[in-house]
VMD Tcl script that builds the backbone (N, CA, C; Angstrom):
set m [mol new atoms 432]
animate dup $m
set s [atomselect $m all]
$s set {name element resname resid chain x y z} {
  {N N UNK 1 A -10.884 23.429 14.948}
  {CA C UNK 1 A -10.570 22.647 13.760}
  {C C UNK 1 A -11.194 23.255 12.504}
  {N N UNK 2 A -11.704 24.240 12.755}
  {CA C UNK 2 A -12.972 24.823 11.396}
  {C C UNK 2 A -11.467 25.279 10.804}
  {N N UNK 3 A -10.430 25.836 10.743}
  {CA C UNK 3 A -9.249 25.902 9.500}
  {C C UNK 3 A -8.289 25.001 9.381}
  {N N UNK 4 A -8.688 23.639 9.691}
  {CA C UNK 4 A -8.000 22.696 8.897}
  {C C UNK 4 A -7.899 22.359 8.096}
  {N N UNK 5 A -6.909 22.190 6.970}
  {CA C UNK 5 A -6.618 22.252 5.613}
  {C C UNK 5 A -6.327 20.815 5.377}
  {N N UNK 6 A -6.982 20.755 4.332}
  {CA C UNK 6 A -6.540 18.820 3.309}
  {C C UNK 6 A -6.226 19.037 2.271}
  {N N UNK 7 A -5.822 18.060 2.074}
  {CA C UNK 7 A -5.180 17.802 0.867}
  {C C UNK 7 A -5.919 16.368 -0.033}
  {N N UNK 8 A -6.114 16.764 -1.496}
  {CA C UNK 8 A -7.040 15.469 -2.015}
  {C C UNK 8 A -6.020 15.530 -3.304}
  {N N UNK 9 A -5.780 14.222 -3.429}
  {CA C UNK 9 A -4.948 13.663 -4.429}
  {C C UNK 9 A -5.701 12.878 -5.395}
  {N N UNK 10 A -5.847 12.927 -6.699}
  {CA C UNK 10 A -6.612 12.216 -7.384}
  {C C UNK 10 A -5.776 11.677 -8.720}
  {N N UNK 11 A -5.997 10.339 -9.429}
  {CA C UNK 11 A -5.506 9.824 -10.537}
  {C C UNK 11 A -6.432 10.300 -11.639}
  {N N UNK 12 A -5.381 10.735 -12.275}
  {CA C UNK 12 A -5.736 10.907 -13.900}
  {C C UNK 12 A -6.866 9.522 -14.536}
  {N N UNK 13 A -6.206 8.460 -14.382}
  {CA C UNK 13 A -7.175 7.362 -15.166}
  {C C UNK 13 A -8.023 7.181 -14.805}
  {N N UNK 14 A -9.384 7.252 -15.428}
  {CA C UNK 14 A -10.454 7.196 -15.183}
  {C C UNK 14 A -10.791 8.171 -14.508}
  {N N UNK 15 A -10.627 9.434 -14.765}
  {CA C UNK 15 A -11.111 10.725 -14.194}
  {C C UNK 15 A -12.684 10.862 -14.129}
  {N N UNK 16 A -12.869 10.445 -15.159}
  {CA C UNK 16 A -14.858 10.711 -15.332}
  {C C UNK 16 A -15.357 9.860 -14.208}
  {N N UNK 17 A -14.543 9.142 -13.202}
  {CA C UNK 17 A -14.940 8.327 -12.412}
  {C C UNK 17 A -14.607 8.486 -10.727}
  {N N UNK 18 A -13.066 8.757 -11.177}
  {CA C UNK 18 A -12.167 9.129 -9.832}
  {C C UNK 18 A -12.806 10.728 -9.129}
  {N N UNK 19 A -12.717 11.441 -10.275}
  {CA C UNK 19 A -13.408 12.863 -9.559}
  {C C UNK 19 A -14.348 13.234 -9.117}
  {N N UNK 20 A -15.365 12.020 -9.184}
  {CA C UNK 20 A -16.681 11.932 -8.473}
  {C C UNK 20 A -16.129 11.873 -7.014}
  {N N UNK 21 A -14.860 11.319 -6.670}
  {CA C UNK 21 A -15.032 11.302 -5.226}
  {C C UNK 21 A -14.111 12.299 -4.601}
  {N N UNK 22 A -13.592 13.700 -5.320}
  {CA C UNK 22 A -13.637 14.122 -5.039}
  {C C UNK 22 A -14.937 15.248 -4.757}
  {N N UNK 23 A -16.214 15.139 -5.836}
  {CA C UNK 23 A -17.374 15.726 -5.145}
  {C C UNK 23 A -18.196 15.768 -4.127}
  {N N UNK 24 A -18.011 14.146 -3.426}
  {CA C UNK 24 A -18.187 13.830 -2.308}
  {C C UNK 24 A -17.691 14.240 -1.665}
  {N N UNK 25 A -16.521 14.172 -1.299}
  {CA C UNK 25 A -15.544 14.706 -0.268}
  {C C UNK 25 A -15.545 16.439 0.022}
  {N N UNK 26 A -16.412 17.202 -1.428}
  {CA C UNK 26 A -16.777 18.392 -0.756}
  {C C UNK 26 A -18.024 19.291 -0.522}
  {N N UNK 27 A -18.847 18.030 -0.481}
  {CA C UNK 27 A -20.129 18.247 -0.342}
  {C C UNK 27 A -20.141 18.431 1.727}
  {N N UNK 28 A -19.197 17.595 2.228}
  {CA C UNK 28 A -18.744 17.829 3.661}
  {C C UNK 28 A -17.981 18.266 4.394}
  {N N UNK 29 A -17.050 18.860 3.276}
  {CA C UNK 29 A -15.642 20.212 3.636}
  {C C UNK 29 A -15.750 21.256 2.758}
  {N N UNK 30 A -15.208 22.345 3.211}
  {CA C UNK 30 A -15.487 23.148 2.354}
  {C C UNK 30 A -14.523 23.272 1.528}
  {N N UNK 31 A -14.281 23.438 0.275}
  {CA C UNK 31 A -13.958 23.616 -1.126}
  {C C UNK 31 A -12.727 24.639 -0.734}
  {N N UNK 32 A -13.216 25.852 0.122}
  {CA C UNK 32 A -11.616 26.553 0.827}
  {C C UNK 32 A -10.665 25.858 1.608}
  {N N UNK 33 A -11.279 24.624 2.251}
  {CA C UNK 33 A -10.426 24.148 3.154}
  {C C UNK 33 A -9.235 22.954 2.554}
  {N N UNK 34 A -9.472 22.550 0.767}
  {CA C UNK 34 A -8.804 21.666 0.343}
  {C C UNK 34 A -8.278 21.934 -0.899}
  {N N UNK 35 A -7.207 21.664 -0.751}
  {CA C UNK 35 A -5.947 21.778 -1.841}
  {C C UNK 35 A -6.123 20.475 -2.702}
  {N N UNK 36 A -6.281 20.490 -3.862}
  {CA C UNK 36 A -6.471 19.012 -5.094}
  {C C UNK 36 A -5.666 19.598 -5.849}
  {N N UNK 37 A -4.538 17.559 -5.901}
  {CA C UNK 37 A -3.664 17.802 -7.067}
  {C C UNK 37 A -3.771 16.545 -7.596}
  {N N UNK 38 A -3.333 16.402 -8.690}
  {CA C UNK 38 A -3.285 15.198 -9.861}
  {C C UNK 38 A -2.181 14.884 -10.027}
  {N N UNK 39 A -2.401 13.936 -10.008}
  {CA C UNK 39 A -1.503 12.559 -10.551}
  {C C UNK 39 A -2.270 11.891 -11.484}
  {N N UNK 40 A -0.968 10.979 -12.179}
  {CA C UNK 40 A -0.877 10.632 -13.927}
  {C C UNK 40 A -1.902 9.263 -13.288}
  {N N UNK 41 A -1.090 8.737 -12.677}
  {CA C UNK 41 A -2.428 7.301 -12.377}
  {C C UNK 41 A -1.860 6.726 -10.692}
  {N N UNK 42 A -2.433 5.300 -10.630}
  {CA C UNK 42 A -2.520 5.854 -9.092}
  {C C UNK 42 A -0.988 5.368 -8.740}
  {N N UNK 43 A -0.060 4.901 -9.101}
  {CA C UNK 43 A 1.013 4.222 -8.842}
  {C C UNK 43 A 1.802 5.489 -8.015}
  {N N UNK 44 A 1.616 7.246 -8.510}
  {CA C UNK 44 A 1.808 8.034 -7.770}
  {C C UNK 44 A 1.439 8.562 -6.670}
  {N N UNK 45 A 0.259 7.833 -6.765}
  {CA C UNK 45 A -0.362 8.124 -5.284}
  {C C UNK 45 A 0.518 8.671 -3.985}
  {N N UNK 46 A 1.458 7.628 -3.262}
  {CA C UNK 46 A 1.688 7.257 -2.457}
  {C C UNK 46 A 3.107 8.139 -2.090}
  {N N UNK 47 A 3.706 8.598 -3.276}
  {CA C UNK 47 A 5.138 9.566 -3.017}
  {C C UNK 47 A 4.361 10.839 -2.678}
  {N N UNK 48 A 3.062 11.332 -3.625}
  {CA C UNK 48 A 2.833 12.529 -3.552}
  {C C UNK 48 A 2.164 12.894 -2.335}
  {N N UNK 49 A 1.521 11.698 -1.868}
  {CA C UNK 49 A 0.668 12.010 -0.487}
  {C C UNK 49 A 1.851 11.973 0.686}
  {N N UNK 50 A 3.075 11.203 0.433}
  {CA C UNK 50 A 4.075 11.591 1.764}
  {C C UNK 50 A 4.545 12.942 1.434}
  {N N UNK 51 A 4.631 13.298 0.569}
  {CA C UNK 51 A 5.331 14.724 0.534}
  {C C UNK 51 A 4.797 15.572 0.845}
  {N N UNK 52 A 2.935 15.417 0.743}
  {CA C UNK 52 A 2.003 16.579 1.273}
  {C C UNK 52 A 1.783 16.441 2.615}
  {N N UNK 53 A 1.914 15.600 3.374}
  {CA C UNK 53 A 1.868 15.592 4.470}
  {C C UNK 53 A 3.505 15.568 5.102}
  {N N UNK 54 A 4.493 15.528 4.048}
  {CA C UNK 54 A 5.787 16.392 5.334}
  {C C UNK 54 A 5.882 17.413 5.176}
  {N N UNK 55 A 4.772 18.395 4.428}
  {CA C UNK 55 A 4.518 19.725 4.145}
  {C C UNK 55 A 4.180 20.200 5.708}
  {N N UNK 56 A 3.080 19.580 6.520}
  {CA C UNK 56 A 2.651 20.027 7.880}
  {C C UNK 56 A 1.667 21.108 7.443}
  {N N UNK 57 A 1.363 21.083 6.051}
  {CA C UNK 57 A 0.031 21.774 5.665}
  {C C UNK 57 A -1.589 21.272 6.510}
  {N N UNK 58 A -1.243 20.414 6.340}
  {CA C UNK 58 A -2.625 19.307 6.390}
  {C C UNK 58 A -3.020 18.682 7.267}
  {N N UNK 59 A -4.126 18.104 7.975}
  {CA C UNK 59 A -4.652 17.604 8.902}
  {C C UNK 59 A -4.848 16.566 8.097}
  {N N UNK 60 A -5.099 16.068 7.352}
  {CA C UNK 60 A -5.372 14.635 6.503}
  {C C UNK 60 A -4.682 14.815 4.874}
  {N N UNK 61 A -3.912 13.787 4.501}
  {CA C UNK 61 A -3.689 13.199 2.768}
  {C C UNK 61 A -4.820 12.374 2.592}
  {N N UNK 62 A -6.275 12.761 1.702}
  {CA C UNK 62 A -7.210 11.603 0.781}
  {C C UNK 62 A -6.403 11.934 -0.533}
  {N N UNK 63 A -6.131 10.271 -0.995}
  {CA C UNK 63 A -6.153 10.042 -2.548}
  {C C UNK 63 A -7.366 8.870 -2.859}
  {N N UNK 64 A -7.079 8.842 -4.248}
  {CA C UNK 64 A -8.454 8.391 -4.872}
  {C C UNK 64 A -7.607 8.141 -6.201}
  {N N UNK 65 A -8.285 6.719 -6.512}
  {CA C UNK 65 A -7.348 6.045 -7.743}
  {C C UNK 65 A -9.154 5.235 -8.245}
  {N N UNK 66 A -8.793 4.510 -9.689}
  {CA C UNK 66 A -9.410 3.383 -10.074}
  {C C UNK 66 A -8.399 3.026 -10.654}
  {N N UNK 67 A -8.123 1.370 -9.994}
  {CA C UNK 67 A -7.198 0.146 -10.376}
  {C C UNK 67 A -8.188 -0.448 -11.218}
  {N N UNK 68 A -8.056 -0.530 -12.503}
  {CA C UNK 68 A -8.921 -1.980 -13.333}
  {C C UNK 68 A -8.034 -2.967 -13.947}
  {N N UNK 69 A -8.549 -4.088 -14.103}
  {CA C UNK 69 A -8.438 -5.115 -14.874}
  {C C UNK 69 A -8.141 -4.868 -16.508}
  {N N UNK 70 A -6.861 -4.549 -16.829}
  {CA C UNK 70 A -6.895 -4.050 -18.629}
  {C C UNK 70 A -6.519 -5.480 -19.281}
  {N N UNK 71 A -6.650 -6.181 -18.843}
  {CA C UNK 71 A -6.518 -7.615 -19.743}
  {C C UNK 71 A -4.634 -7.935 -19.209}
  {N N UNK 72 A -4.324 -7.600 -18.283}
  {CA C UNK 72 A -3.128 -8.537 -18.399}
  {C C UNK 72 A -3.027 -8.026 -16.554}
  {N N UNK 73 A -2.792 -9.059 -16.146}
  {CA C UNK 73 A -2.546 -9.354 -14.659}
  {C C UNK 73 A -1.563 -8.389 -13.796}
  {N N UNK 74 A -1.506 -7.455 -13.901}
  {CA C UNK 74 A -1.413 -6.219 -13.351}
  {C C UNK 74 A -1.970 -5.377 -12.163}
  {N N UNK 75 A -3.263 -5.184 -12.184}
  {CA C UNK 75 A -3.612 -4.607 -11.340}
  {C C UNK 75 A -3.925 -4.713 -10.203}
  {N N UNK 76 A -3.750 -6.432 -9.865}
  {CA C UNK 76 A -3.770 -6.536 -8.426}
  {C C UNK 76 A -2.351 -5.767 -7.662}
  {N N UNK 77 A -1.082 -5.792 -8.439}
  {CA C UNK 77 A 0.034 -5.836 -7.870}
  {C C UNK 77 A -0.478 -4.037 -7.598}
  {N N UNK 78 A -0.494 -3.811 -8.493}
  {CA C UNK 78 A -0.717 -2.207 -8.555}
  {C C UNK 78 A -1.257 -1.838 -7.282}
  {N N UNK 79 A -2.857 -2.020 -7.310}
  {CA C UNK 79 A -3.421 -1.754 -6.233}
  {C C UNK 79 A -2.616 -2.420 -4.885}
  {N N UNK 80 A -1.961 -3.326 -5.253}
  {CA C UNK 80 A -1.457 -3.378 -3.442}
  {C C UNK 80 A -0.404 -2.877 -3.025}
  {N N UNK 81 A 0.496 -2.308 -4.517}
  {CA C UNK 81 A 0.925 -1.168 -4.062}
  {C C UNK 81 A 0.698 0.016 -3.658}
  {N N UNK 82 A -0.492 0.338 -4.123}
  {CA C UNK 82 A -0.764 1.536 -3.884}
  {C C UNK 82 A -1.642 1.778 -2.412}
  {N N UNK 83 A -2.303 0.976 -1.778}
  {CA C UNK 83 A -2.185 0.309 -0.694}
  {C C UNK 83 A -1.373 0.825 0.401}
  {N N UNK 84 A -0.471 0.146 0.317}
  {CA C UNK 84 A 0.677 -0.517 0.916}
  {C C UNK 84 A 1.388 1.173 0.970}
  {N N UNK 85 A 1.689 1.560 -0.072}
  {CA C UNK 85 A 2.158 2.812 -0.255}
  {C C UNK 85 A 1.968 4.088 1.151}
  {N N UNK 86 A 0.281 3.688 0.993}
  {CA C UNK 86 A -0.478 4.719 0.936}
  {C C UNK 86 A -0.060 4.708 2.962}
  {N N UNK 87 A -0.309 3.505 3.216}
  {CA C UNK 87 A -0.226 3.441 4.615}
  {C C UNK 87 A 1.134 3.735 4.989}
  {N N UNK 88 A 1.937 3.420 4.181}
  {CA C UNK 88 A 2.937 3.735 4.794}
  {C C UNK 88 A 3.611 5.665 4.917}
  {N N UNK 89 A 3.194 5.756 3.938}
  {CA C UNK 89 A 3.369 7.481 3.599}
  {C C UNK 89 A 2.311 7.773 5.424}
  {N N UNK 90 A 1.224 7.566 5.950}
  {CA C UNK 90 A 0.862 8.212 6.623}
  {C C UNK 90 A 1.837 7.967 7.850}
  {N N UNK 91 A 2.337 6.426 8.326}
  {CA C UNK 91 A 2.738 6.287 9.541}
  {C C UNK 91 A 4.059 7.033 9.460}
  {N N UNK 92 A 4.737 6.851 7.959}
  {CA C UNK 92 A 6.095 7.739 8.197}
  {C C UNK 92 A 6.037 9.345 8.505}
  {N N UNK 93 A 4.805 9.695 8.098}
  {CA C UNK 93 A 5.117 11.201 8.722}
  {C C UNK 93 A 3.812 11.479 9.369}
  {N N UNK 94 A 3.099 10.652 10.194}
  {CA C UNK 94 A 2.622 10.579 11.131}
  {C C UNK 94 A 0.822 11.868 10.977}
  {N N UNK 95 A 0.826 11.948 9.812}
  {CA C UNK 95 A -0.218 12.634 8.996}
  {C C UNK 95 A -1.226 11.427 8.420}
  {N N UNK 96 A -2.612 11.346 9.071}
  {CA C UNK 96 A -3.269 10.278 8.103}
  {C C UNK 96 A -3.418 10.672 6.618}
  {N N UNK 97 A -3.145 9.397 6.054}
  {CA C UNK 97 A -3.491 9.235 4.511}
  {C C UNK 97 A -4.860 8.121 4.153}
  {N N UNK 98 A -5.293 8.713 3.466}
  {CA C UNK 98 A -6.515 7.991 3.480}
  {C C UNK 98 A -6.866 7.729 2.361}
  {N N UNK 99 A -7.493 6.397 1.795}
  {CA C UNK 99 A -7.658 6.054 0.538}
  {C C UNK 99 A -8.842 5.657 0.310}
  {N N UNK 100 A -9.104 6.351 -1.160}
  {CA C UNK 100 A -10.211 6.214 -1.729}
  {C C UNK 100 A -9.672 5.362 -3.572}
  {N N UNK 101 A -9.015 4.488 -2.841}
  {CA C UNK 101 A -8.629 3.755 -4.192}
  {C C UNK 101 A -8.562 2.379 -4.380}
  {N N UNK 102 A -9.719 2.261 -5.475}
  {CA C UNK 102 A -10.420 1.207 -5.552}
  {C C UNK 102 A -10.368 0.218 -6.793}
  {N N UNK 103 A -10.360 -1.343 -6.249}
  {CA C UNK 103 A -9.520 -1.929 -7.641}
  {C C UNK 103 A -11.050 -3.227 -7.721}
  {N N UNK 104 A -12.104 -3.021 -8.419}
  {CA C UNK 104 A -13.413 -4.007 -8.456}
  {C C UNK 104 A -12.678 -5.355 -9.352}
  {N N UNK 105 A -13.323 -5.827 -9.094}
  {CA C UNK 105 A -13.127 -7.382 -9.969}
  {C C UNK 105 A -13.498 -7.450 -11.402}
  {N N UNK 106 A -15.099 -6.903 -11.786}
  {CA C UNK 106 A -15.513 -7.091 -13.025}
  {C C UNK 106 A -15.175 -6.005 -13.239}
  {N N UNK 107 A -15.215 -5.055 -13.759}
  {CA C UNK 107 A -15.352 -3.640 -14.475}
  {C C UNK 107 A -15.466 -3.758 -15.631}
  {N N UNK 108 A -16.387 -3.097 -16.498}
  {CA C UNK 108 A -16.819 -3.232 -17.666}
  {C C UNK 108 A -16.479 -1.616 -18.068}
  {N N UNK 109 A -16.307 -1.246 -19.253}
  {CA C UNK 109 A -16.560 0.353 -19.484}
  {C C UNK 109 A -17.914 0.298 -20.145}
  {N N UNK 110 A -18.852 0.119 -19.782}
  {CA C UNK 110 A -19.968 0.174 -20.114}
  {C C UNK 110 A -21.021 1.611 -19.656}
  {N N UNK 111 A -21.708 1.869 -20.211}
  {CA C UNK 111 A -22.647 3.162 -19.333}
  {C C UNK 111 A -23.514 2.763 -18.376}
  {N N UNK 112 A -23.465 1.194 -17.884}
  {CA C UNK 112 A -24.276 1.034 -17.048}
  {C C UNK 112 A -23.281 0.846 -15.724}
  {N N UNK 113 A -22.044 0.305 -16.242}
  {CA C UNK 113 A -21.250 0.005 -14.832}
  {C C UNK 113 A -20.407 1.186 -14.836}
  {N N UNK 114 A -20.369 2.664 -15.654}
  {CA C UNK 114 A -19.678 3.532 -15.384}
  {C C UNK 114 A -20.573 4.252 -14.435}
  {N N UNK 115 A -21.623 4.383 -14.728}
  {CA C UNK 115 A -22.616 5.211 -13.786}
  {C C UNK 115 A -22.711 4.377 -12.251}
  {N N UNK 116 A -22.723 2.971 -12.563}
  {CA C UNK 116 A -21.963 2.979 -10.741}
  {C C UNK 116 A -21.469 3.201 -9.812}
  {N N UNK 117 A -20.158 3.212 -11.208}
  {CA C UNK 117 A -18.826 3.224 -9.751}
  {C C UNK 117 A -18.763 4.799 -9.563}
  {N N UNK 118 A -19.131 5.595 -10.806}
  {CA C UNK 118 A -19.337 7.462 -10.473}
  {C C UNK 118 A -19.988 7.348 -9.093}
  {N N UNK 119 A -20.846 6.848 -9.050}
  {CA C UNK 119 A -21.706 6.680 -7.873}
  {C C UNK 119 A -21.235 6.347 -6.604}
  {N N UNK 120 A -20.621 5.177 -6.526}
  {CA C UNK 120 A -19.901 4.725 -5.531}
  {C C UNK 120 A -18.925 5.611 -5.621}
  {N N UNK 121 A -18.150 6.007 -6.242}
  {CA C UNK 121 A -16.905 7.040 -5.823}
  {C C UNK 121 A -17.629 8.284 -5.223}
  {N N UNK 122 A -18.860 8.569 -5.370}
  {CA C UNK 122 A -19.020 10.018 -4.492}
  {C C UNK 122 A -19.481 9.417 -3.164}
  {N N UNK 123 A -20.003 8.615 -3.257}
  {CA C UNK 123 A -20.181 8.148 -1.400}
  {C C UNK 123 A -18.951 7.610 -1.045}
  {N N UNK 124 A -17.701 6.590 -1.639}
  {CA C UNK 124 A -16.467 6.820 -0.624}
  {C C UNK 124 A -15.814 8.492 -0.664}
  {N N UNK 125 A -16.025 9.173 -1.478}
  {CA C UNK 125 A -16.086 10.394 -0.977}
  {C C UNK 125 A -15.902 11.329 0.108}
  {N N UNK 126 A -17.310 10.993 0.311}
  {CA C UNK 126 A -17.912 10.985 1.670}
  {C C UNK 126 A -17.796 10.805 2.805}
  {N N UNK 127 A -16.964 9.324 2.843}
  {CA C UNK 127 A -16.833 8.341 3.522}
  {C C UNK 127 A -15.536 8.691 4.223}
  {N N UNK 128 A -14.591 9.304 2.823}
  {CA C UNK 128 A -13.483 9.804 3.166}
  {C C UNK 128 A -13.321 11.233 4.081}
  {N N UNK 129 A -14.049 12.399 3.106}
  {CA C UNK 129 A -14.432 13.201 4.310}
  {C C UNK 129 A -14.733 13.284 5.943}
  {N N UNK 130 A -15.524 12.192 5.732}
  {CA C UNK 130 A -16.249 11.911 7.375}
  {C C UNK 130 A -15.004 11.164 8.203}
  {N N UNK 131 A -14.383 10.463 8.026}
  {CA C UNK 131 A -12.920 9.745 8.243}
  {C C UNK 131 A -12.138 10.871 8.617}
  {N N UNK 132 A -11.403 12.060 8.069}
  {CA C UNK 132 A -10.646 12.955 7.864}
  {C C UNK 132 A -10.909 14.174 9.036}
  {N N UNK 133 A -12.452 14.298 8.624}
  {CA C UNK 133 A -12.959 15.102 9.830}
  {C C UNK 133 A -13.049 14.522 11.519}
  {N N UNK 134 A -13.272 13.487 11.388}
  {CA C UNK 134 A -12.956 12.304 12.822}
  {C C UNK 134 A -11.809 12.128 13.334}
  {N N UNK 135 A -10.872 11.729 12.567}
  {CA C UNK 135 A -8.979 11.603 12.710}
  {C C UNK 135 A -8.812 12.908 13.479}
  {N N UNK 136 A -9.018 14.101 12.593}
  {CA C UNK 136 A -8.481 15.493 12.712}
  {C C UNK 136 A -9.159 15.684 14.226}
  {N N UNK 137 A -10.515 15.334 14.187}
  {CA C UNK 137 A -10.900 15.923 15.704}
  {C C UNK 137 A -10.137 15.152 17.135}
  {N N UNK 138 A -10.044 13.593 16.295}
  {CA C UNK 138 A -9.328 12.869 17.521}
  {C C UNK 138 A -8.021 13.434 17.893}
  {N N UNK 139 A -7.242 14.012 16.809}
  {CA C UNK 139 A -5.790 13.944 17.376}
  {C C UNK 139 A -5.911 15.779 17.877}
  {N N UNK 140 A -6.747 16.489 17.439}
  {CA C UNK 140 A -7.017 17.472 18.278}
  {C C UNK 140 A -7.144 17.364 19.681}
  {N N UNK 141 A -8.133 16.293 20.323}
  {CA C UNK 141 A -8.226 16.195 21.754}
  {C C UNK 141 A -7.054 15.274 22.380}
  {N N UNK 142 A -6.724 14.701 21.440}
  {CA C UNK 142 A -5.089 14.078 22.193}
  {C C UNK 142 A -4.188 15.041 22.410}
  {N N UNK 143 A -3.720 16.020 21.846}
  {CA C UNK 143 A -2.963 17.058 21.546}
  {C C UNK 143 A -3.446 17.818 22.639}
  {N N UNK 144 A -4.540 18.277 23.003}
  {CA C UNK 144 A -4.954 19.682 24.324}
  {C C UNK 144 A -5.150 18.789 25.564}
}
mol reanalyze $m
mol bondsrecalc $m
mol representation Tube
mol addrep $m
């Protein structure tokens, strides 16, 4: 499994935030082993991660979004699309997709609650990595 290739999908909005978890995610893979592409925000998530995984590039699709609260009742739907999306892109082409996209309740743009969630986005990161690397090894020993 040491040349298994991923794929990390990340949203544009809130980049100073979202791309923290892609630093996580390569603090435990190596930086050769993953392909990162962008998307405008996360509503794309979910087309671009089925298409990278009917590529047959990849042992895992991670995306990574921040859903917030912009003052009008939106972003729940969002995030459960993107969700919803996300799972389904993996079972249809049978490639896990894995999400690192996250919709908090309060969010403030403040420098005290931005330095949080930076924070928290590099440990789901992480979280995601360690997930990706587990999947990949399981369906390795199903497979031999």
């Amino acid at each position: 499994m040491t040349h298994t290739r991923f794929a990390f999908v990340k949203a544009g909005w809130h980049a100073d935030i979202v791309d923290r978890a892609l630093d996580g995610f390569l603090e435990l893979i190596p930086q050769a082993q993953v392909d990162v592409y962008d998307v405008p925000g996360a509503f794309e998530l979910p087309l671009m991660a089925k298409q990278l995984a009917q590529t047959g590039r990849y042992g895992a699709v991670t995306c990574a979004a921040f859903v917030v609260d912009g003052g009008i009742y939106r972003h729940d739907f969002v995030a459960q699309a993107v969700v919803d999306g996300l799972m389904r892109a993996g079972l249809d082409t049978g490639v896990p997709v894995l999400s690192v996209s996250l919709t908090p309740h309060h969010f403030q743009e403040t420098e005290h609650h931005t330095a949080i969630f930076r924070a928290h986005f590099v440990e789901k990161g992480r979280e995601a990595a360690r997930a990706a690397l587990a999947v990949c090894r399981t369906r390795a020993a199903l497979a031999a």
